[in-house]
Kinemage of the C-alpha trace (Angstrom):
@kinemage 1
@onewidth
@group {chain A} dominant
@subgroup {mainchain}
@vectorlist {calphas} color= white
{ca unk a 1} P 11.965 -12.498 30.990
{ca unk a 2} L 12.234 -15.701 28.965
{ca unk a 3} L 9.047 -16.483 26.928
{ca unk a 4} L 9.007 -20.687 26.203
{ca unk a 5} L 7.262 -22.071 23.889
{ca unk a 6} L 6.691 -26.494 24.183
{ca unk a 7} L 5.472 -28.643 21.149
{ca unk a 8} L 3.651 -31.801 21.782
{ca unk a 9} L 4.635 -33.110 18.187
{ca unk a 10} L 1.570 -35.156 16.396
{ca unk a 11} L 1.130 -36.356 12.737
{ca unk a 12} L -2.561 -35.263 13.313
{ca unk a 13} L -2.457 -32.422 16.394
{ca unk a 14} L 0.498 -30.998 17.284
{ca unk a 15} L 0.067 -29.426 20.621
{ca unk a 16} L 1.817 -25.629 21.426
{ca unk a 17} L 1.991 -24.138 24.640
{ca unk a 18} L 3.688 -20.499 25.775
{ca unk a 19} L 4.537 -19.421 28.493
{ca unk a 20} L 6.519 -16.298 30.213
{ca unk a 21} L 8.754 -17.038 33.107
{ca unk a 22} L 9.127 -14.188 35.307
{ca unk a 23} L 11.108 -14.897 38.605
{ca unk a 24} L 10.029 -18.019 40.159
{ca unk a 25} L 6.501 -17.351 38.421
{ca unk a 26} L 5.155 -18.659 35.536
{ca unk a 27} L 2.330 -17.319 33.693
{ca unk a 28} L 0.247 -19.012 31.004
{ca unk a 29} L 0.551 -17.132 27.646
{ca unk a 30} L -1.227 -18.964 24.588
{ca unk a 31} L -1.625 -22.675 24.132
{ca unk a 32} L -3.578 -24.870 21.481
{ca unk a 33} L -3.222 -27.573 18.710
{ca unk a 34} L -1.874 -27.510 15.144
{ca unk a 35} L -4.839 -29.767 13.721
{ca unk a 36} L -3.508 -31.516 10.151
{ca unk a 37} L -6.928 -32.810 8.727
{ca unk a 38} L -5.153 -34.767 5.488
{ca unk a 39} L -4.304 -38.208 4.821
{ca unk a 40} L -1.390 -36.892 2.606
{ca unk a 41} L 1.859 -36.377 4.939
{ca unk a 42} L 3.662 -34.594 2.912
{ca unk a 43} L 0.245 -31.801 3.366
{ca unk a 44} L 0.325 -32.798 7.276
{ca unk a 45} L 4.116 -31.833 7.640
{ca unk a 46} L 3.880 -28.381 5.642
{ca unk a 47} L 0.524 -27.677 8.231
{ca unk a 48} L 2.508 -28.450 11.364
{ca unk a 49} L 6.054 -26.453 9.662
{ca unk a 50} L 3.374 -23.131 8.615
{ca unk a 51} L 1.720 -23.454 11.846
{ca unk a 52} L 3.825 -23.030 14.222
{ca unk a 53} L 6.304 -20.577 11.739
{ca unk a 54} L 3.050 -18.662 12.428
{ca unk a 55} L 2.958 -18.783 16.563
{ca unk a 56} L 6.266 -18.170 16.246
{ca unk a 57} L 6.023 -14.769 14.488
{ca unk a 58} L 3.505 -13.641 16.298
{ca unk a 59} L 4.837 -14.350 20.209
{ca unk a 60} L 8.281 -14.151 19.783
{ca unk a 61} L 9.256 -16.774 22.378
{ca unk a 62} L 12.969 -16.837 23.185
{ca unk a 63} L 13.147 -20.405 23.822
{ca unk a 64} L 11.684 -23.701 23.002
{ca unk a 65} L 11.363 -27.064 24.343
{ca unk a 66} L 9.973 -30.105 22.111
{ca unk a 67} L 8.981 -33.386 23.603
{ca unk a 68} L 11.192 -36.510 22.437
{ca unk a 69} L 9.055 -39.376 20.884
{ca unk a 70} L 9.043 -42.690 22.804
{ca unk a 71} L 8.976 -45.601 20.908
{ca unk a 72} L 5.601 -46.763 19.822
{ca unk a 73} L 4.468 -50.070 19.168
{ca unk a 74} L 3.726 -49.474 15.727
{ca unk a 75} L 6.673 -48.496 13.152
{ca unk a 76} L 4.556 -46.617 11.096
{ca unk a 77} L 3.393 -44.496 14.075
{ca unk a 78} L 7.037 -43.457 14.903
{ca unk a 79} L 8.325 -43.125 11.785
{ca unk a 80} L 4.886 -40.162 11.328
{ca unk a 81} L 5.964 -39.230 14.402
{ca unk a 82} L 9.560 -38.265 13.783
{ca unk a 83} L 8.346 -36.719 10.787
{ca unk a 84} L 5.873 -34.454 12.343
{ca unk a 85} L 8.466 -33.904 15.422
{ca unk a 86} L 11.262 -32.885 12.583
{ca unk a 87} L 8.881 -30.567 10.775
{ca unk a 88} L 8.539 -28.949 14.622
{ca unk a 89} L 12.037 -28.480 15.150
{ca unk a 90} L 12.574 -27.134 11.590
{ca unk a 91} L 9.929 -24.477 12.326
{ca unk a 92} L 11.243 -23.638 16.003
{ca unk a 93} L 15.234 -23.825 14.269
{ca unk a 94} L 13.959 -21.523 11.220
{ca unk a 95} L 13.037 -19.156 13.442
{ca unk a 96} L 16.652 -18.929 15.008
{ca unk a 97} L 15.326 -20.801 18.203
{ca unk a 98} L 17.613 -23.248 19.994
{ca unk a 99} L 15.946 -26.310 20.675
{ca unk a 100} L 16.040 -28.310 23.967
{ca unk a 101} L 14.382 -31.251 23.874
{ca unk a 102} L 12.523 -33.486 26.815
{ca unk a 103} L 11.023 -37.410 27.244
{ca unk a 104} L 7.967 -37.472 28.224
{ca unk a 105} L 9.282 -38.994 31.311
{ca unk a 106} L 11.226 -35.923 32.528
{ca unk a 107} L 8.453 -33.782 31.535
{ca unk a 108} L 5.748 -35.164 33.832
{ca unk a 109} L 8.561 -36.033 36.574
{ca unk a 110} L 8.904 -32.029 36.589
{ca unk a 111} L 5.302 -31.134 36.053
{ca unk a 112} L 3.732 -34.175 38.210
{ca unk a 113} L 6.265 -35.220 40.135
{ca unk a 114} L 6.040 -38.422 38.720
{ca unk a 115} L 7.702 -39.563 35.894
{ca unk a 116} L 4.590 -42.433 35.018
{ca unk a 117} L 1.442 -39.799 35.717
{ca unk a 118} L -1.703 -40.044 33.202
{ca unk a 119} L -2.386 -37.069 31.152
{ca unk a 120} L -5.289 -36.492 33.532
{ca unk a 121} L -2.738 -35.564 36.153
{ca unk a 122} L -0.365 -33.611 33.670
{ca unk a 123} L -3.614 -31.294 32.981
{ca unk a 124} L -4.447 -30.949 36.211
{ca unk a 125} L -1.064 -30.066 37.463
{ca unk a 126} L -0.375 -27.697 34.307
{ca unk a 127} L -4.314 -26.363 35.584
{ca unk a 128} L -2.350 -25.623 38.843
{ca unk a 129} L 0.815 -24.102 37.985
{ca unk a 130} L -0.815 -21.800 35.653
{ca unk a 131} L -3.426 -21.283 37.579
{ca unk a 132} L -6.072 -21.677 34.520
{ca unk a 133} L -9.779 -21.785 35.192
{ca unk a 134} L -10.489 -24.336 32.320
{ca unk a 135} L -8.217 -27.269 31.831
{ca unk a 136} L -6.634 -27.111 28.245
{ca unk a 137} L -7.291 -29.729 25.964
{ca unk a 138} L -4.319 -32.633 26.832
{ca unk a 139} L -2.015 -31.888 23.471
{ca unk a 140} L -2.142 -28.607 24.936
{ca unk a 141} L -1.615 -29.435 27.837
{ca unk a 142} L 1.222 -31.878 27.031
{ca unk a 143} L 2.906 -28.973 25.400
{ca unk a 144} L 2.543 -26.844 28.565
{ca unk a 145} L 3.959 -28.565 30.383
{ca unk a 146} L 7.079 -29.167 28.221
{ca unk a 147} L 7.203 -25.472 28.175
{ca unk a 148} L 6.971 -25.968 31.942
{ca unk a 149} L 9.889 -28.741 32.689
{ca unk a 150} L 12.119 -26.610 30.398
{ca unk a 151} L 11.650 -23.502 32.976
{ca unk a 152} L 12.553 -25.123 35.582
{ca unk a 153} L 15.423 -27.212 33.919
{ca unk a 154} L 16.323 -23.933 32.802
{ca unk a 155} L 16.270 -22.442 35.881
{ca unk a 156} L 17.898 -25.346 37.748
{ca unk a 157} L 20.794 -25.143 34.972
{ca unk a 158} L 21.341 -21.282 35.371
{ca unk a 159} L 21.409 -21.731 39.282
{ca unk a 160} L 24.039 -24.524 38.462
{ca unk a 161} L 25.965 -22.814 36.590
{ca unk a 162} L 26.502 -19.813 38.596
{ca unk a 163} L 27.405 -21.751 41.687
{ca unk a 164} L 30.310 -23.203 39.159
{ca unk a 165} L 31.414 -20.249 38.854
{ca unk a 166} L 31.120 -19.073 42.242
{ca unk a 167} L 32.894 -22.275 43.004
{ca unk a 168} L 35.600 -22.038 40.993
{ca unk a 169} L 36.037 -18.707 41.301
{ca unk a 170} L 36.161 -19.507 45.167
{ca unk a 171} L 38.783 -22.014 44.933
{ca unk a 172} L 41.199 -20.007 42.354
{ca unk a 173} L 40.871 -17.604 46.006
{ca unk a 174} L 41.746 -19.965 48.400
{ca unk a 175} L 44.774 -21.470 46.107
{ca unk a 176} L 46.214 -17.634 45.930
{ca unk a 177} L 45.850 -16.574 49.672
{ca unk a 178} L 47.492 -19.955 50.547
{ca unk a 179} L 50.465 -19.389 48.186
{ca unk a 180} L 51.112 -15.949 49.862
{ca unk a 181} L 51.744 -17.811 53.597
């Protein structure tokens, strides 16, 4: 059963969510923030790199998802965010983890159903899916439902895959039994 782990990447919280797909059902592992109190980025980056080294060890997810940044308004709040996003990745790839990676857009499409929600919707809905009793603080949140979207982008991708194969595999058929009329 696939264990997913989503980062919400943040120069200041970075937000990590797990959780284990089993079927059709997904249940709610661990989730929280990487909190980098520093005004030194350099300090900020190692924090965010340690930290989730650190989750990594000690759930053993077997995939990740990060969240692509958007382009912000402010250059020097993308170019931190990059930063903190590439010390994510670097982590997660470390760790011999292949990455896939989701706009916010496609995550709350998948989690929401709508690719514009507010986070008060995402937390809600990730409240829902999980079926949590207290509604995780939103980087959490943000990451759980990355972890989220990737299941079932996963899952839609596996399904895919095998009716490719069923498909092709179905034709190659057809092409033999109609050569042997």
């Amino acid at each position: 059963m696939p264990l997913i782990i989503g980062i919400d990447p943040g120069s200041r919280l970075t937000g990590y969510g797990i959780v284990e797909k089993e079927g059709s059902k997904l249940l709610f592992v661990d989730a929280g923030t990487i909190r980098t109190e520093t005004m030194d980025m350099p300090e900020r980056l190692k924090r965010i790199f340690d930290g989730i080294s650190r989750i990594v060890d000690f759930h053993k997810p077997t995939e990740a998802a990060v969240e692509q940044i958007f382009m912000a308004q402010n250059p020097d709040s993308a170019l931190k965010l990059g930063q903190a996003r590439g010390a994510a990745i670097t982590a997660l790839v470390n760790q011999n983890l292949s990455v896939a990676e989701y706009t916010a857009r496609q995550i709350k499409q998948s989690v929401v159903g709508y690719g514009a929600a507010e986070k008060e919707q995402v937390q809600m809905m990730v409240m829902r899916l999980l079926s949590l009793s207290i509604k995780p603080q939103a980087d959490a949140a943000d990451a759980l439902a990355c972890a989220i979207c990737h299941a079932h982008t996963s899952g839609s991708l596996d399904r895919l895959a095998v009716m490719n194969l069923i498909g092709s595999g179905m034709a190659r058929g057809r092409s033999r039994s109609a050569r042997r009329r």
